[in-house]
VEXVEX-419202 format. One line per 8 residues: for each residue x negated, y, z of C-alpha. Coordinates in Angstrom, 3 decimals, always signed. Layout:
! residues N
X/Y/Z ~ ...
END
This chain:
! residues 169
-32.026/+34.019/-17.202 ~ -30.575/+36.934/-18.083 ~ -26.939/+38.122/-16.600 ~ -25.093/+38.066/-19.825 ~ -26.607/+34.793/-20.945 ~ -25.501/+33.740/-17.322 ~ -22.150/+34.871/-17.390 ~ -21.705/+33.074/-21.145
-22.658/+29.656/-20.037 ~ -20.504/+29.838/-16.715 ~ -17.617/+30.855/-19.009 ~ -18.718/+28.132/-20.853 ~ -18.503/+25.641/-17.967 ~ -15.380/+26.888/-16.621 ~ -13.343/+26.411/-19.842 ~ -14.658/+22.588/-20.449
-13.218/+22.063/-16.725 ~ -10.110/+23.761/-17.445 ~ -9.590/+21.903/-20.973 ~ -10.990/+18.257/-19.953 ~ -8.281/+16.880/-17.639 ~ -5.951/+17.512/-20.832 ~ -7.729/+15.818/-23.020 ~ -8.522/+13.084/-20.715
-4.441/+12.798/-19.520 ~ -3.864/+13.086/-23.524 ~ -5.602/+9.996/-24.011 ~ -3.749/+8.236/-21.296 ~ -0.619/+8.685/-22.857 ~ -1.909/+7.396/-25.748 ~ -2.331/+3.557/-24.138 ~ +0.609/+3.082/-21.935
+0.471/-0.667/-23.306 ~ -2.206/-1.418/-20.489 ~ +0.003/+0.172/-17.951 ~ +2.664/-2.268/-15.543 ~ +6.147/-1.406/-16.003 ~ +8.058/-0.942/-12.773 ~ +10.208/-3.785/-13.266 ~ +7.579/-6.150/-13.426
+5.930/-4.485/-10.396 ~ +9.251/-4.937/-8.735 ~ +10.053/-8.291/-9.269 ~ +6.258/-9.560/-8.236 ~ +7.087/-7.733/-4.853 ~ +10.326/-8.925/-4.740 ~ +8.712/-12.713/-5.280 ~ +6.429/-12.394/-2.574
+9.306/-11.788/-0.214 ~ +10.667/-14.810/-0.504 ~ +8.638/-17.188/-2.757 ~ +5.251/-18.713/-2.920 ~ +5.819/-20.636/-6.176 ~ +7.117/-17.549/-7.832 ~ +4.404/-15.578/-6.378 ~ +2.128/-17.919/-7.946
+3.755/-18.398/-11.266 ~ +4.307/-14.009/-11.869 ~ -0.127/-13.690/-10.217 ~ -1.472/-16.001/-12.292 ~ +0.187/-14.656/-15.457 ~ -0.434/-11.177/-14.722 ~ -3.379/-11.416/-12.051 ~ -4.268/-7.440/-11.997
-0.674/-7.290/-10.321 ~ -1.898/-8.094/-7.177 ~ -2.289/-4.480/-5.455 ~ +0.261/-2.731/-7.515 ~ +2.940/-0.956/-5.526 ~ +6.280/-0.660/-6.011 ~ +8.406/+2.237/-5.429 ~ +12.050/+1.603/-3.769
+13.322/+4.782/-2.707 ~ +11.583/+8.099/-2.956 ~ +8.329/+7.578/-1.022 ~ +9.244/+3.905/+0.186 ~ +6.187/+1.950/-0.926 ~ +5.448/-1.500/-1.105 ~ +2.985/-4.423/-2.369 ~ +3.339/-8.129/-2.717
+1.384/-8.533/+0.515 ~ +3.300/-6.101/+2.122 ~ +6.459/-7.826/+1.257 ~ +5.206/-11.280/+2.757 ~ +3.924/-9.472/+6.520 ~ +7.314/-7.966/+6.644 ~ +9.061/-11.145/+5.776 ~ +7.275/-13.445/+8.261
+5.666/-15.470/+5.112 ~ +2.215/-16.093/+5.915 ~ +1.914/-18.666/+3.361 ~ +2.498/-15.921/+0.939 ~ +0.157/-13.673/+2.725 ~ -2.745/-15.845/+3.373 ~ -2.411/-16.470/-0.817 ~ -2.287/-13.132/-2.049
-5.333/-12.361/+0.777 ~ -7.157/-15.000/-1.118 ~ -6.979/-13.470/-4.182 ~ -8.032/-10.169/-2.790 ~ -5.343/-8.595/-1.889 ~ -5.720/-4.890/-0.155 ~ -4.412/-5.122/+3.647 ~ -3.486/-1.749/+6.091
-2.428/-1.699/+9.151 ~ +1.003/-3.195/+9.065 ~ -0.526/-6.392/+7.708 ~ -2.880/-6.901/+10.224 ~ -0.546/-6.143/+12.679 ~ +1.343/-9.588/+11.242 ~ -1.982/-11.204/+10.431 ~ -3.163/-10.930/+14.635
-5.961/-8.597/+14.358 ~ -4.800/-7.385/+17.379 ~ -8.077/-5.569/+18.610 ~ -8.346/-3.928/+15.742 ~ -4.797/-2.850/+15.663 ~ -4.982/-1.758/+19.262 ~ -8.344/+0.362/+18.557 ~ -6.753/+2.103/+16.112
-3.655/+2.998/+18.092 ~ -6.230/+4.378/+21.248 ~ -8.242/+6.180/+18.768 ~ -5.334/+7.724/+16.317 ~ -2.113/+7.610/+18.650 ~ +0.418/+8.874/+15.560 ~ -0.462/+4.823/+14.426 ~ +2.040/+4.047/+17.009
+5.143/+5.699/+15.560 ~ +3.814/+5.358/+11.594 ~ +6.250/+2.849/+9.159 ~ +5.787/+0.896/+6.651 ~ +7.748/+0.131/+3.786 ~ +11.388/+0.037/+4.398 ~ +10.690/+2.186/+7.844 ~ +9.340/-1.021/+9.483
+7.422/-0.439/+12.522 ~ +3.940/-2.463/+13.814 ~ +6.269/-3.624/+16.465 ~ +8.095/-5.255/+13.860 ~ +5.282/-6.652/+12.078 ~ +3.614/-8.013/+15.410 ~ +6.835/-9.437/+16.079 ~ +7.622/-11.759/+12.717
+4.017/-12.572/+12.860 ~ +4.611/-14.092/+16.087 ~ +1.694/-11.982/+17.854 ~ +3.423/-11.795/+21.186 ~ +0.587/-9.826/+23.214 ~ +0.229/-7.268/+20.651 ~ +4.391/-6.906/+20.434 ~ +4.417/-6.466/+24.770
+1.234/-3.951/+23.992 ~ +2.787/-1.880/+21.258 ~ +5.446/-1.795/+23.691 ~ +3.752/-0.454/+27.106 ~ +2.702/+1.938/+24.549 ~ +5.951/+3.204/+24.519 ~ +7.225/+1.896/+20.679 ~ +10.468/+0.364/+21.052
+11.626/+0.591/+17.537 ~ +11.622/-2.275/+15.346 ~ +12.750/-0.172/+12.264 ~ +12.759/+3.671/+12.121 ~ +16.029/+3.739/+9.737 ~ +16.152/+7.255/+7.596 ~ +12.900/+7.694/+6.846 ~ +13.551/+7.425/+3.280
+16.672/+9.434/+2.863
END
């Protein structure tokens, strides 16, 4: 191949790249039907705080609500499961889990995967001081999940806090 032919075709290339996340984010605004609105995102996490029959009632209307996230302040965010570990409801928790829920480390924390929770602290220390939504700490979560050896190990790890208030402005 020649240089100029090369040089044409990489020009080519490079100007499909350039153009096809526009017409691909085009498109998307196109079909914001198929897109959650916040409020509804909202008031399934809100449910799972405090109610399994609501819970129930929102999931099995909407089921592809299950991992969406809300947003409450500027970088404060939070699922339905989420909710539920924070909240000390494991009957909520065990029922989104069911359905497939997505967990991290704050929910296992509440759940008592405490090995796991404690390998991941020895092998990324910065676990130990990282919130969840609302600022709440592992400590926390160990805590209202009644996992009293993690809680006194979290502890002779040096986290204290409960809550790290601030975080979010």
């Amino acid at each position: 191949m020649n240089r100029k032919k090369f040089l044409q075709q990489n020009l080519f290339l490079g100007s499909t790249m350039i153009l096809a996340p526009s017409v691909l984010l085009a498109q998307d605004k196109i079909d914001q039907e198929t897109v959650f609105n916040s409020e509804l995102i909202l008031e399934f996490v809100f449910a799972a705080h405090k109610s399994l029959e609501e819970t129930k009632k929102i999931l099995e209307k909407y089921p592809l609500l299950l991992n969406c996230t809300s947003q409450f302040k500027k970088g404060d965010f939070e699922t339905a499961v989420g909710g539920a570990s924070h909240m000390g409801r494991r009957d909520i928790a065990d029922y989104l889990i069911g359905k497939g829920a997505r967990l991290d480390i704050f929910n296992y924390a509440f759940l008592g995967y405490d090995d796991f929770i404690k390998k991941m602290v020895e092998d990324y220390p910065h676990f130990l001081n990282s919130y969840g939504p609302h600022g709440f700490t592992l400590l926390h979560h160990a805590q209202v999940g009644k996992r009293t050896e993690l809680a006194e190990w979290l502890q002779s790890k040096g986290l204290t806090e409960k809550m790290f208030k601030g975080v979010f402005g």
